[in-house]
C-alpha positions in Angstrom: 128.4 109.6 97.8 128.9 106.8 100.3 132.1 104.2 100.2 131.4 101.7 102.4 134.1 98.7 103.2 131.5 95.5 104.0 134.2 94.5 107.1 133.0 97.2 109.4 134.1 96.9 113.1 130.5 97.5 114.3 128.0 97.9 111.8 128.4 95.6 108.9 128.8 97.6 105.2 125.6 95.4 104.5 123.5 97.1 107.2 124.4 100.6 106.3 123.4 99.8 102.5 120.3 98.4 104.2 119.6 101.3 106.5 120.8 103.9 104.3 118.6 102.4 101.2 115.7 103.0 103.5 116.7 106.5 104.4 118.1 107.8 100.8 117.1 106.4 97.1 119.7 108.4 95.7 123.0 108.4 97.0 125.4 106.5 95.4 126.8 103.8 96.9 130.4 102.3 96.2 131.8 99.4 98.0 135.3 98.7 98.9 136.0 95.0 100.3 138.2 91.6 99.9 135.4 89.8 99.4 135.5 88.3 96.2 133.1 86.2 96.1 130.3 86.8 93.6 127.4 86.1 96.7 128.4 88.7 98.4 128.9 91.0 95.0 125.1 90.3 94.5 124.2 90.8 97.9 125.5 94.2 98.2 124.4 95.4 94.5 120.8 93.7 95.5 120.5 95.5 98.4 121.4 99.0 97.0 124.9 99.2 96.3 125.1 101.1 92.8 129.0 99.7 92.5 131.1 97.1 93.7 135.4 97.1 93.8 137.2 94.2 95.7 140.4 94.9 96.9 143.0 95.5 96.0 142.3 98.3 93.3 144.0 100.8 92.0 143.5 104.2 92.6 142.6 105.8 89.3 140.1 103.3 88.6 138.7 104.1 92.1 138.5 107.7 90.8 137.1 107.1 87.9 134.3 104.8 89.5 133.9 107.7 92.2 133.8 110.2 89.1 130.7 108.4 87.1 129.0 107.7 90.4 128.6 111.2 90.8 128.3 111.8 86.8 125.2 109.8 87.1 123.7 111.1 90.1 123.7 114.5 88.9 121.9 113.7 85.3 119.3 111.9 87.8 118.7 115.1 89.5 118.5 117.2 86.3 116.3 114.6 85.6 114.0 114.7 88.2 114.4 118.3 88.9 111.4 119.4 86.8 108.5 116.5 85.6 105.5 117.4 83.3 102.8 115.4 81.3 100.2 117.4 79.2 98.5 118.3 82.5 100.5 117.9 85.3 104.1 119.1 86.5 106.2 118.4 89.3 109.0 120.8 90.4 110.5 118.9 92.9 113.1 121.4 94.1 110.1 123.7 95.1 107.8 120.7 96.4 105.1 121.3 94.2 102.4 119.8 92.2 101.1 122.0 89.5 97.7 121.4 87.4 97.1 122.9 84.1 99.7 125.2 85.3 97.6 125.9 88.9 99.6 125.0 92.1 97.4 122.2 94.4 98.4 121.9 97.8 99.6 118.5 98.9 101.1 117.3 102.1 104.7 115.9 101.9 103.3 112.3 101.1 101.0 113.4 98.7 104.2 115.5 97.1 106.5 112.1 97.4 103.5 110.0 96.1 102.7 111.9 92.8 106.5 112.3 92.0 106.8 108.1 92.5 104.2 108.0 89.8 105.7 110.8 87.3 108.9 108.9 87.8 107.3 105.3 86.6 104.9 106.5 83.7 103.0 103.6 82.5 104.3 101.2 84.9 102.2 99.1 87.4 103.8 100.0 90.9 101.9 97.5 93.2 101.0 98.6 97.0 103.8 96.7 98.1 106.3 99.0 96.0 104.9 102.0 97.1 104.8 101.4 100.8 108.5 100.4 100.6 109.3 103.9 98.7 107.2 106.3 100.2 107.0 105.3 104.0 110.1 103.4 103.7 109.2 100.8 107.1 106.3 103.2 108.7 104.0 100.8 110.1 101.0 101.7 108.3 98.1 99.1 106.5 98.3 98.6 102.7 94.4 100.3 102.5 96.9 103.5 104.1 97.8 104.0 100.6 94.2 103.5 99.0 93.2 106.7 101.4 96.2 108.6 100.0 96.1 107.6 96.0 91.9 108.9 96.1 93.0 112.4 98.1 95.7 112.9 95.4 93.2 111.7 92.5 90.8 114.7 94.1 93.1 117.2 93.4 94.7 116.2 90.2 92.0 114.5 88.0 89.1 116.4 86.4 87.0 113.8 87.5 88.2 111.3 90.2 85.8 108.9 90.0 87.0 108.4 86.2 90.9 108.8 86.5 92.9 109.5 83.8 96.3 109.5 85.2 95.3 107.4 88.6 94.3 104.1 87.2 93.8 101.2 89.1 95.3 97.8 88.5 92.7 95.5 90.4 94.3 93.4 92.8 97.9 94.8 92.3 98.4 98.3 92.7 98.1 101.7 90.1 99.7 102.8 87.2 100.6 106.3 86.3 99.3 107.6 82.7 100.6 111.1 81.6 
């Protein structure tokens, strides 16, 4: 868990949310600061902050915000600790993609790629979204992800020029079905 007071001497607490947020999904993320004002609430909670406590504060609700922080973060990781759909299971402490129970070998991208989708079932996650999450500010093209979603639909689909859990949303992105 991070605390981070937005008055830094160097680095603002807004740049480290902002650096960090592209480093780390998951740590939490509580700010301390006297500023009140509800911009700069929003600012921080938009850019990552998971909590937000303007000075002064007492120190048993501190510790109590530190507490379910920390609650939460670990029912996310229990969460996302093992994934399955009728075919397909992710054990993400391991790093590996399993098919109908068969490990396939994926590279690290591939790995981070097919756990994005097993974490947003159903959803539409456009290019956009999943360049941000996966290479996090990697200067690759948007096609960069075309090339990796048809690799990953060669080893998990039965046939990957029908997908069943690969679709494409023309124009905006793909969607994961289980």
């Amino acid at each position: 868990m991070l605390l981070v007071d937005l008055m830094l001497p160097r680095l603002g607490g807004i740049d480290v949310i902002r650096e960090l947020r592209q480093i780390d999904q998951d740590v939490p993320i509580l700010v301390l600061s006297a500023k009140d004002q509800e911009a700069d609430k929003v600012l921080a909670l938009s850019l990552g902050a998971d909590d937000y406590m303007t000075k002064p504060f007492g120190l048993a609700e501190l510790l109590a915000r530190v507490r379910a922080a920390l609650r939460r973060g670990r029912r996310q990781r229990q969460n996302h600790g093992e994934q399955k759909s009728a075919r397909l299971e992710i054990d993400q402490g391991a790093r590996r993609v399993l098919v109908e129970g068969t490990e396939v070998e994926t590279t690290a991208k591939e790995f981070d790629l097919m756990r994005l989708f097993m974490q947003n079932p159903g959803q539409v996650l456009t290019r956009e979204q999943i360049m941000e999450r996966i290479w996090r500010g990697e200067h690759y093209t948007l096609r960069t992800i075309d090339n990796f979603v048809a690799r990953l639909r060669s080893k998990i689909e039965k046939n990957p020029d029908a997908p069943l859990h690969i679709e494409t949303v023309r124009g905006i992105g793909y969607r994961f079905n289980p």
